[in-house]
NUNU-213743 format. One record per residue (C-alpha): x, y, z; residue in three letters. Coordinates in Angstrom, 3 decimals. Layout:
BEGIN
> X Y Z ALA
...
This chain:
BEGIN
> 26.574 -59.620 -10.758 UNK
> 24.178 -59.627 -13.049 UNK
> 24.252 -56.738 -15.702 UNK
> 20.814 -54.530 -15.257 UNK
> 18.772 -54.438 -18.359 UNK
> 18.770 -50.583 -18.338 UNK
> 21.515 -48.462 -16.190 UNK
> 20.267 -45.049 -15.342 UNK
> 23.308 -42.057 -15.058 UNK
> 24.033 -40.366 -12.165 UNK
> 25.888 -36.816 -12.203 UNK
> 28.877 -36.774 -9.991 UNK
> 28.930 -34.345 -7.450 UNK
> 31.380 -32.707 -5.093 UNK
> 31.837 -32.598 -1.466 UNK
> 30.031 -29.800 -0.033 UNK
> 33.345 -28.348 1.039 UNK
> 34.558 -28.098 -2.511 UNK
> 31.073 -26.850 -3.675 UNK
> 32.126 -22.975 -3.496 UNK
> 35.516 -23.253 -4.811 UNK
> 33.744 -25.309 -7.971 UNK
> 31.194 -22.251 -8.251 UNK
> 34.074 -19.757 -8.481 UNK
> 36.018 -21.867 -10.934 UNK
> 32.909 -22.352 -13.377 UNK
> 32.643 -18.406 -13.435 UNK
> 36.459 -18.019 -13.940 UNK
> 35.811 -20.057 -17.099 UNK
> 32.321 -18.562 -18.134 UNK
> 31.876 -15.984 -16.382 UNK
> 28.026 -16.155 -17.940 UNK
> 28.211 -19.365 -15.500 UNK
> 27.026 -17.034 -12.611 UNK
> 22.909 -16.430 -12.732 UNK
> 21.630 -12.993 -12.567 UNK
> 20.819 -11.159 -9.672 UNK
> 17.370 -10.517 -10.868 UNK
> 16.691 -14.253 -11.635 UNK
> 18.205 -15.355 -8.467 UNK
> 15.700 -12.743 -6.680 UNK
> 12.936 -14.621 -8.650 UNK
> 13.355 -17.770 -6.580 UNK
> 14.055 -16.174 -3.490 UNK
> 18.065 -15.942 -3.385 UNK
> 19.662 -13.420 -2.067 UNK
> 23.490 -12.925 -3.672 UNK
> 25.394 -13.580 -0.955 UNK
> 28.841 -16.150 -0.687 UNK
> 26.767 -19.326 0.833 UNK
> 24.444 -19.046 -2.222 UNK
> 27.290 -19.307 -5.362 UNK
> 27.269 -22.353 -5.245 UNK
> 23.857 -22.556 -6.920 UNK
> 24.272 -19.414 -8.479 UNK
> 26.030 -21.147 -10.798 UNK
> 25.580 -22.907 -13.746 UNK
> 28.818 -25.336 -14.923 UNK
> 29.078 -24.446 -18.919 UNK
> 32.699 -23.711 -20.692 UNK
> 33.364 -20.899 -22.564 UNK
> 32.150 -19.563 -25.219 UNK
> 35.293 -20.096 -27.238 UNK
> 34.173 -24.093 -27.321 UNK
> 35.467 -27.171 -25.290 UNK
> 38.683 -28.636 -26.277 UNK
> 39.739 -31.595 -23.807 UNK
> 41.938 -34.648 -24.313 UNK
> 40.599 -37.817 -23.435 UNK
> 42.431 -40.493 -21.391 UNK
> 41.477 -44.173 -20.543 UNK
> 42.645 -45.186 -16.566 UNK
> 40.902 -48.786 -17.755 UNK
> 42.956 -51.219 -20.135 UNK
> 40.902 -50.585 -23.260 UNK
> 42.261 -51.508 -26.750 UNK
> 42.870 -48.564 -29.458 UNK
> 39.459 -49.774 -30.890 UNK
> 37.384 -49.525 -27.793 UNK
> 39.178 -45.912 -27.749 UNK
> 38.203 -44.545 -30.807 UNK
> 34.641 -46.109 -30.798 UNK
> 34.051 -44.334 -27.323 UNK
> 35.888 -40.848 -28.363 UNK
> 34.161 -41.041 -32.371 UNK
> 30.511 -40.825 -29.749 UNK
> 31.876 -38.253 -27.596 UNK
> 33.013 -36.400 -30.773 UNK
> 29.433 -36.604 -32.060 UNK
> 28.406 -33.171 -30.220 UNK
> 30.955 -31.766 -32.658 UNK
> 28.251 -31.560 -35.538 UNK
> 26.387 -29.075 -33.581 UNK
> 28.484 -26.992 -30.955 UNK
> 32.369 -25.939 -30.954 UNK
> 33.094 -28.968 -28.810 UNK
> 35.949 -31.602 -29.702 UNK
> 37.588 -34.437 -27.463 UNK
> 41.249 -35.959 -28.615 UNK
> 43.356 -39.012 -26.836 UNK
> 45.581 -37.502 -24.885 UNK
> 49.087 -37.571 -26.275 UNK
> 50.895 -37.816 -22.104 UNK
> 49.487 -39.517 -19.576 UNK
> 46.207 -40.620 -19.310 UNK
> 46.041 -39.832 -15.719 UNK
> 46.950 -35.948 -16.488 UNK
> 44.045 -35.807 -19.446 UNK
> 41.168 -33.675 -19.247 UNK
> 38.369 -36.120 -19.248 UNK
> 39.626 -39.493 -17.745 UNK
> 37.479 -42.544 -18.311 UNK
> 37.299 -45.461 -16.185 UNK
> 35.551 -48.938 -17.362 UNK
> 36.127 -50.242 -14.007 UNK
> 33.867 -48.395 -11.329 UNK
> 30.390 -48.734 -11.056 UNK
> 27.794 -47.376 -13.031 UNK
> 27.487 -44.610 -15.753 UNK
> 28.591 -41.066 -14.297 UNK
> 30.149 -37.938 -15.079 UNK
> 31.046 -34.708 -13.244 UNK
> 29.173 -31.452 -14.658 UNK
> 31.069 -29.765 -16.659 UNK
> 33.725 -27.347 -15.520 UNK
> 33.590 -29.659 -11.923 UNK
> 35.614 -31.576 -14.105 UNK
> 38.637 -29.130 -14.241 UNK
> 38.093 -29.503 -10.172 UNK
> 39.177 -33.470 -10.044 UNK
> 41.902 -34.413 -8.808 UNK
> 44.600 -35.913 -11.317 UNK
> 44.755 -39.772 -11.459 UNK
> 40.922 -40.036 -10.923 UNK
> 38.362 -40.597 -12.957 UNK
> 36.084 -37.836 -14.663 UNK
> 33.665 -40.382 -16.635 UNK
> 32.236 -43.963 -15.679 UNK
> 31.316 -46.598 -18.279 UNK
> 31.278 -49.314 -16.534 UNK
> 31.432 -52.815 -18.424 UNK
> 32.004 -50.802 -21.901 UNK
> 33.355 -53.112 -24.475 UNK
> 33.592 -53.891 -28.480 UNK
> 30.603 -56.171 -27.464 UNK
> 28.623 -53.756 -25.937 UNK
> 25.477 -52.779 -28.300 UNK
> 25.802 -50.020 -30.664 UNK
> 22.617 -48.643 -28.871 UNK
> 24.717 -48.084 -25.985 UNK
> 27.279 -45.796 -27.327 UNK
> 24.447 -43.814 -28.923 UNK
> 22.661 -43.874 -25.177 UNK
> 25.299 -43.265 -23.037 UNK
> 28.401 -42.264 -24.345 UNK
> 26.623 -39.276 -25.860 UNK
> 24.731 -38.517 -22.714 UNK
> 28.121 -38.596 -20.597 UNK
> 30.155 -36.204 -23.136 UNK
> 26.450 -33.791 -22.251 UNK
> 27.165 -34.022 -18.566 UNK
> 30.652 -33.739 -19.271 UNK
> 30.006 -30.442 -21.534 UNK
> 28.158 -28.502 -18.877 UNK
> 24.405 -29.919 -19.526 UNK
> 22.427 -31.285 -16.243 UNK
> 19.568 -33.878 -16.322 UNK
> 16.216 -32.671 -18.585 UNK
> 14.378 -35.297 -17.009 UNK
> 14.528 -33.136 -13.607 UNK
> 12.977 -29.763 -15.090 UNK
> 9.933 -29.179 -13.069 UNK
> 7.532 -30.112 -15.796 UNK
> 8.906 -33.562 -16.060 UNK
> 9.552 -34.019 -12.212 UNK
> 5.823 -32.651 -11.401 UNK
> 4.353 -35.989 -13.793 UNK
> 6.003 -38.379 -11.336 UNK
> 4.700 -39.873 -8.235 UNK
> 6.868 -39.675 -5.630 UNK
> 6.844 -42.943 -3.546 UNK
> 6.127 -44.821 -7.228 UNK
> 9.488 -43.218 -8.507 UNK
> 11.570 -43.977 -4.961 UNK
> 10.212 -47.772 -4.723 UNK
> 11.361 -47.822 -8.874 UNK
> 14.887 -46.574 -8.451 UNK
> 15.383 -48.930 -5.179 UNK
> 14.673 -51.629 -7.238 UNK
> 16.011 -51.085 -10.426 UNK
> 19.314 -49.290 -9.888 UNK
> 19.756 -50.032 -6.202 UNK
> 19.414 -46.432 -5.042 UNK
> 19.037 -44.929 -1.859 UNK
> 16.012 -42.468 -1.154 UNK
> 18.667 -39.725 -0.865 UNK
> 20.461 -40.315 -4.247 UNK
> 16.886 -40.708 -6.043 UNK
> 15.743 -37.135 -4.480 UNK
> 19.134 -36.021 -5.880 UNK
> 19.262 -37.781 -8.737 UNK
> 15.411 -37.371 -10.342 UNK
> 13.468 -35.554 -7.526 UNK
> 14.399 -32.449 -7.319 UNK
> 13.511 -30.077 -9.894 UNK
> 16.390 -27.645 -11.501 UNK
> 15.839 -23.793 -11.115 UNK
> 14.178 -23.079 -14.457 UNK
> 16.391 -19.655 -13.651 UNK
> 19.792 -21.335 -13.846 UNK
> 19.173 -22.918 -17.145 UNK
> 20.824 -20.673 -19.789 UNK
> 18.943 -20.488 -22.748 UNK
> 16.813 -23.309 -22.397 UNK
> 13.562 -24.341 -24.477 UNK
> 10.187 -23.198 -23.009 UNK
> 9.065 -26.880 -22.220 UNK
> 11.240 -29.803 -21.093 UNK
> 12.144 -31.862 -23.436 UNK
> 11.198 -35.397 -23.167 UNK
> 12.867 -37.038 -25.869 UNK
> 16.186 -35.338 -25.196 UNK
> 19.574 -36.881 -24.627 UNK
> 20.222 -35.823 -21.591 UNK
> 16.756 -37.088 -20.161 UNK
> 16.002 -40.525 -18.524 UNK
> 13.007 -42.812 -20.018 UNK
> 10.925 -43.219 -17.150 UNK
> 7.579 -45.642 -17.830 UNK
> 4.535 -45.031 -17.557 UNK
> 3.766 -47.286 -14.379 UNK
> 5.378 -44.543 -12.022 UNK
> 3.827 -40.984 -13.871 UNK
> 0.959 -39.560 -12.077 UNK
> -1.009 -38.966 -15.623 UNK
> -0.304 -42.753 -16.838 UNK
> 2.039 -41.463 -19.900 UNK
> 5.476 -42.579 -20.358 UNK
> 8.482 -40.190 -20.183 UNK
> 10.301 -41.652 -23.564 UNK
> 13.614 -40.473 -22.713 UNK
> 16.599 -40.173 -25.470 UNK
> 18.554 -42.528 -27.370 UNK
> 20.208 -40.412 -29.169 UNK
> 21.531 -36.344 -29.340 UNK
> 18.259 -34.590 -31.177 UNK
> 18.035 -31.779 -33.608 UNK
> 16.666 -29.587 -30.360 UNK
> 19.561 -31.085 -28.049 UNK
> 21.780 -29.683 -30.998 UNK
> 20.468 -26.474 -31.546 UNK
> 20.807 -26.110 -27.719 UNK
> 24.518 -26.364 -27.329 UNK
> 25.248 -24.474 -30.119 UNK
> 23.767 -21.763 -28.831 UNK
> 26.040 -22.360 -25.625 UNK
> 28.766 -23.105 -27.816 UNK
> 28.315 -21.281 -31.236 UNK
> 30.707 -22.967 -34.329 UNK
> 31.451 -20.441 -35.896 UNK
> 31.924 -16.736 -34.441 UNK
> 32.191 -14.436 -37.205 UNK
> 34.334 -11.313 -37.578 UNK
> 32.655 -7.651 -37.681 UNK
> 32.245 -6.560 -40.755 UNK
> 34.364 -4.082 -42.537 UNK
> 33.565 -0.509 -42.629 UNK
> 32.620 0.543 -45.322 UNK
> 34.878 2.619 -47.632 UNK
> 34.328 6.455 -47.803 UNK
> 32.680 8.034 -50.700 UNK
> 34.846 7.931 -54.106 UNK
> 36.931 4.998 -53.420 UNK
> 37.186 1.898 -54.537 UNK
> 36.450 -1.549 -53.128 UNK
> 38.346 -4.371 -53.436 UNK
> 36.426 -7.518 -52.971 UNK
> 38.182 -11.594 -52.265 UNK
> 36.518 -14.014 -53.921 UNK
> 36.717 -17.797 -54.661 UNK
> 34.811 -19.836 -56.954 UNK
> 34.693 -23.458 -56.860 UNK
> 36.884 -24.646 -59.432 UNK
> 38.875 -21.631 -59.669 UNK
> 41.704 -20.035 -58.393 UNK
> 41.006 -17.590 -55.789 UNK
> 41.539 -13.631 -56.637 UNK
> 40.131 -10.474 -55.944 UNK
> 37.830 -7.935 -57.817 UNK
> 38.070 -4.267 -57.112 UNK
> 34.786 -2.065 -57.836 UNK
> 35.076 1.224 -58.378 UNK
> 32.189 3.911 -56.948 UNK
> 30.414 5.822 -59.487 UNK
């Protein structure tokens, strides 16, 4: 089969029996995972069991994201590190790191088939929820010969999904510019998709509630969001979509995940004693310096 000049993502989702053991998993991580009442009362939820599921957002911890990485496709150790060096690129913004796994690759945390078809992921902590031996993360086709573009495309966007973040191109602002039947008859055609999976998939707008800490407009030119042309927008403008993470994408998860959490400070010493103050100064050896109050 021929390969498609652009392959959109899907997210992965659970069976709808699994949906409220996910939602209590994701808040056994995070428990900042679970939206508050008053938000939920916003859009007309009341807090009861059937509604955790979308109570829910599916972000780690605060502490970071530390998962092993494991390859259920025959890929060489260069096709491994390529792949994991792009997952690994979140790193430079949010407390986030991915390492092969040194066991099996079917007992890793994030397990990445080449094989199945398409690009996917499951949403972040869904991936803890996975059953061992199957795969986490799609890249279908991916290979030394696959364009660098790709990598930065996909294999960045994937490791978002992967570290809690959902599609930006389905915030309301962006899926309120698109016309309906244009975007259905696109998708069909394009990526093969039913009517179902594109309501799923780029229809139907998130909760602005359930998005922690997000920016007061979508963001267009984000990672995490589809380019979309022109041809299928209801105002004639192109959504651009993101080839790579962005200095806002960045600034986003490491608010979710900060890099460095720093201790409380010291109190400070009572009247008449002294201080004694560590420093280090490049080039020197390290010591301390005591001050005395006057």
């Amino acid at each position: 089969m021929a390969r498609k000049a652009y392959t959109s993502c899907t997210i992965k989702q659970l069976p709808d029996k699994d949906k409220h053991a996910a939602a209590l998993h994701a808040i056994s991580c995070n428990p900042v995972n679970r939206v508050p009442v008053e938000k939920l009362a916003a859009i007309g939820f009341e807090p009861e069991l059937q509604h955790i599921a979308v109570m829910t957002t599916k972000f780690w911890g605060a502490g970071g994201v530390h998962l092993t990485v494991g390859f259920l496709s025959n890929a060489s150790a260069a096709l491994q590190e390529k792949i994991l060096a792009h997952m690994n690129a979140w790193g430079k913004y949010c407390n986030a790191s991915f390492t092969i796994t040194g066991g099996a690759a079917a007992n890793a945390g994030v397990r990445i088939s080449l094989a199945g078809q398409g690009y996917w992921s499951y949403l972040g902590t869904d991936v803890g929820r996975i059953q061992r031996g199957q795969p986490t993360m799609n890249l279908q086709g991916f290979s030394l010969s696959t364009p660098d573009s790709e990598f930065y495309r996909v294999v960045r966007h994937e490791t978002g999904h992967t570290l809690g973040c959902p599609h930006e191109h389905m915030r309301k602002e962006l899926v309120d510019r698109l016309d309906r039947a244009k975007t259905i008859a696109y998708f069909q055609r394009t990526q093969g998709w039913s009517p179902q999976e594109i309501e799923q998939q780029v229809l139907t707008p998130l909760s602005e509630s359930s998005l922690m800490g997000a920016t007061p407009h979508a963001e267009d030119d984000s990672i995490m969001c589809y380019a979309l042309p022109a041809s299928i927008t209801t105002d004639g403008r192109p959504i651009p979509g993101g080839k790579d993470i962005t200095a806002d994408d960045g600034l986003y998860l490491g608010k979710i995940y900060p890099l460095e959490i720093l201790p409380p400070l010291p109190p400070p010493p009572p009247p008449g004693d002294s201080l004694t103050v560590n420093v280090s100064v490049a080039g020197y050896k390290a010591g301390s310096l005591q001050l005395q109050k006057v």
